[in-house]
N, CA, C and O of each residue as an XYZ file, in Angstrom:
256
protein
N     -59.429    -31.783    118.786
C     -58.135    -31.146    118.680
C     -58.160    -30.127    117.545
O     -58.662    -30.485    116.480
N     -57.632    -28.798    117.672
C     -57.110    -27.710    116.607
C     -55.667    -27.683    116.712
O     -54.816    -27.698    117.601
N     -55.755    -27.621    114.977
C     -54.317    -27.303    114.707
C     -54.482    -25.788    114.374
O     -55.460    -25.187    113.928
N     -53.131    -25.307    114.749
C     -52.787    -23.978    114.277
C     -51.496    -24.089    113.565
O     -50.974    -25.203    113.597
N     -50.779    -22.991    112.822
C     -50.230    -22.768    111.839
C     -49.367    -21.435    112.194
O     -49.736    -20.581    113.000
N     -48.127    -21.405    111.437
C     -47.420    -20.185    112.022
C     -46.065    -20.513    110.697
O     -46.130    -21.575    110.079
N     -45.060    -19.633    110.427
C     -44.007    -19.679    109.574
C     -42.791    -18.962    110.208
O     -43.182    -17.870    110.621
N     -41.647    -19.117    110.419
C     -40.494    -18.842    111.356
C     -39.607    -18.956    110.768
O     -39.304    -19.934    110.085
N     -38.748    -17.537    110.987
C     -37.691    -17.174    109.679
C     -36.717    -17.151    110.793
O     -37.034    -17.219    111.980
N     -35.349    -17.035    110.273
C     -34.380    -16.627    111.601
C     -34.123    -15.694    112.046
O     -33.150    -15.518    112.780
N     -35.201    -14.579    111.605
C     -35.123    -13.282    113.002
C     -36.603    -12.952    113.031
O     -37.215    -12.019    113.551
N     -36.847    -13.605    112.584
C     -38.732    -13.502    113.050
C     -39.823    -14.671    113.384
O     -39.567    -15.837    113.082
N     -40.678    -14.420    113.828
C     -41.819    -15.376    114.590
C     -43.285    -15.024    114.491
O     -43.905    -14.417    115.364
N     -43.777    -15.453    113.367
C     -45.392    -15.249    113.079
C     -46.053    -15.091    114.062
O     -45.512    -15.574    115.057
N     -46.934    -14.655    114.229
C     -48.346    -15.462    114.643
C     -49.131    -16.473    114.546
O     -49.404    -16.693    113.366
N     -50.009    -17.766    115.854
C     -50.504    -18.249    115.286
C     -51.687    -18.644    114.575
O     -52.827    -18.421    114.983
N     -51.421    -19.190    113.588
C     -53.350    -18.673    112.972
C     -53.815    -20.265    112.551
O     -53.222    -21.189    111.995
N     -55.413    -20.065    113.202
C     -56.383    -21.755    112.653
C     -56.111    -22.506    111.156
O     -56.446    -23.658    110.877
N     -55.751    -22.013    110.699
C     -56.046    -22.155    109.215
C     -54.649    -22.530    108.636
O     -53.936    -22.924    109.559
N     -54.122    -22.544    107.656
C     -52.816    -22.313    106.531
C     -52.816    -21.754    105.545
O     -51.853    -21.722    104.779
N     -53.921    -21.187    105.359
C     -54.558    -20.467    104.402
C     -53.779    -18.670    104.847
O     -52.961    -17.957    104.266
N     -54.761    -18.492    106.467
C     -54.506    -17.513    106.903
C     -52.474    -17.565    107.158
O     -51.769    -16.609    106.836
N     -52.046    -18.552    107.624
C     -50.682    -18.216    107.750
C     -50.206    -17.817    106.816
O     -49.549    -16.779    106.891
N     -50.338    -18.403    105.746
C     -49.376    -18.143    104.308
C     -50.223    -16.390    103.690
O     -49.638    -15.441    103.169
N     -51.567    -16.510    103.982
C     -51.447    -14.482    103.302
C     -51.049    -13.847    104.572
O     -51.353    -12.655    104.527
N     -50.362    -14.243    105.935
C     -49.613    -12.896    106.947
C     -48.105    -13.308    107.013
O     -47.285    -12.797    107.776
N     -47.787    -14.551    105.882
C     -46.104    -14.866    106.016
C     -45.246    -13.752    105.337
O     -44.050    -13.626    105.601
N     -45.832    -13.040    104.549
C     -45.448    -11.488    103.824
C     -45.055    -10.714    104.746
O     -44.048    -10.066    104.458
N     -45.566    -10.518    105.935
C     -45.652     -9.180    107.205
C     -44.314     -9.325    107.790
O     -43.588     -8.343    107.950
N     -43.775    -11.151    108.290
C     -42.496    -11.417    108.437
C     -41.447    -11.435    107.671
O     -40.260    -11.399    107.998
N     -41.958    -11.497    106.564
C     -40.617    -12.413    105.381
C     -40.659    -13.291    105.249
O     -39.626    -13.805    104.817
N     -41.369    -13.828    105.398
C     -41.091    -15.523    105.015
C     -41.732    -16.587    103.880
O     -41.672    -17.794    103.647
N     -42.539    -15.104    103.183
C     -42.626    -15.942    101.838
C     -43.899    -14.599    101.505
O     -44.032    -13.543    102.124
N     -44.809    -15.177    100.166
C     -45.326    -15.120     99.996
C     -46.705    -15.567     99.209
O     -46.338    -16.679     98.830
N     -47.647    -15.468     98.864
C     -48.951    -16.110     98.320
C     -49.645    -15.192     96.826
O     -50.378    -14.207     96.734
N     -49.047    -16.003     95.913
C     -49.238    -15.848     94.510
C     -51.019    -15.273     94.311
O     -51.756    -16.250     94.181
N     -51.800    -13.882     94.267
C     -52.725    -14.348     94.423
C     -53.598    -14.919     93.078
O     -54.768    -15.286     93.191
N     -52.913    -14.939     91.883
C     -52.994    -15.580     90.450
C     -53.387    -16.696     90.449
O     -54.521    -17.036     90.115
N     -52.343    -17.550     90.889
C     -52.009    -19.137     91.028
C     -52.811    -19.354     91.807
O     -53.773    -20.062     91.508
N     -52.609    -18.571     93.610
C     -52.777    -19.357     94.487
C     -51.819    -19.934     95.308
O     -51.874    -20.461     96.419
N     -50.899    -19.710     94.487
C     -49.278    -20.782     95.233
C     -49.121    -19.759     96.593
O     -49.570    -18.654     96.898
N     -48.204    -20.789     97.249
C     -47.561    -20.022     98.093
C     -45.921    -20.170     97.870
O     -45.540    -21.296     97.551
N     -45.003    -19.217     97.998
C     -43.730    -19.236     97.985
C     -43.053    -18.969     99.293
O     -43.055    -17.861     99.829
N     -42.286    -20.381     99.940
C     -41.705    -19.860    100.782
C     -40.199    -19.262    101.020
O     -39.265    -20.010    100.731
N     -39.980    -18.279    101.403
C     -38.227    -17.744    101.035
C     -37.617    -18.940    101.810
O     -38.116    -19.818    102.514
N     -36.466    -18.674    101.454
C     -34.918    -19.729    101.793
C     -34.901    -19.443    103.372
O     -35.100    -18.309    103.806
N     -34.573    -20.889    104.462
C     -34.618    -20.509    105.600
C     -35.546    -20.051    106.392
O     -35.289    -19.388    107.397
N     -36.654    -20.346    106.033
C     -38.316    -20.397    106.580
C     -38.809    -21.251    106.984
O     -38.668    -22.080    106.085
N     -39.469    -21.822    107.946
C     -39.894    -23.138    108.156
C     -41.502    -22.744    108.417
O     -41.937    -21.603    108.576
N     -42.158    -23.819    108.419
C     -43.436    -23.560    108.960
C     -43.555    -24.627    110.072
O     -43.241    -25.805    109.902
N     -44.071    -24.075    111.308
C     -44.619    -25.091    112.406
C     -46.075    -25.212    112.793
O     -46.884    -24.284    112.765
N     -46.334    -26.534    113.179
C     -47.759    -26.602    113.314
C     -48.019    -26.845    114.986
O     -47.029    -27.130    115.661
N     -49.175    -26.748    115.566
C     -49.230    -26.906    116.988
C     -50.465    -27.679    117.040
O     -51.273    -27.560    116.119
N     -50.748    -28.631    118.236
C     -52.283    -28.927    118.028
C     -52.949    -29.078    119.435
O     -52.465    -29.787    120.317
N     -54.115    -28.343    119.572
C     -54.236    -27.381    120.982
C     -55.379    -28.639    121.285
O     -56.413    -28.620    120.616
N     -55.233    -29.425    122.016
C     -56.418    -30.274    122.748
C     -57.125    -29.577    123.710
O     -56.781    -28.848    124.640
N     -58.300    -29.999    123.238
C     -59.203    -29.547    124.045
C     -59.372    -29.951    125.891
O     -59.289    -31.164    126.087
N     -59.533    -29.319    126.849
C     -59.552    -29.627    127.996
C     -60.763    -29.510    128.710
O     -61.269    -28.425    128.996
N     -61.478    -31.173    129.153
C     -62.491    -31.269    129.148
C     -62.319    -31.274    131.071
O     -61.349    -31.714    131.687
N     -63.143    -30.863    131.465
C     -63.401    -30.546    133.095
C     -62.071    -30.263    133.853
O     -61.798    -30.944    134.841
N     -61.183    -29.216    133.395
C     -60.732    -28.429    133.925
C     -60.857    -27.512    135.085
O     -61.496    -26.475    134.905
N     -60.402    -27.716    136.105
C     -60.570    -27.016    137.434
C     -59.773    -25.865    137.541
O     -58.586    -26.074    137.790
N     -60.291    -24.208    137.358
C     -59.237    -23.381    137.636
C     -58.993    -23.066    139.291
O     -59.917    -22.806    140.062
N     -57.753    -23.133    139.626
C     -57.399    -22.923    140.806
C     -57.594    -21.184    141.375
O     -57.275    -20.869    142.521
């Protein structure tokens, strides 16, 4: 199983990306936060959520 990663503001909708690493340095592009690159932190703005997905793999799949 992969998880993916994404951050969702209330008028916008990331992309999703493998990592959380990668979500949090493209949550800037939406608004929905940003990634300290000093610290390291990430800051998420007010009314942001982050969602996760987790893509199972599909083993002997028949395409029709």
């Amino acid at each position: 199983m992969t998880m993916h990663y994404r951050f969702v503001t209330p008028h916008r909708t990331g992309k999703w990306y493998p990592d959380i690493r990668t979500a949090q340095e493209q949550a800037y592009a939406i608004g929905a936060g940003f990634l300290d690159p000093r610290s390291g932190a990430f800051y998420q703005y007010p009314g942001t959520r982050m969602e996760t997905q987790v893509l199972g793999e599909i083993v002997g799949a028949v395409a029709a």
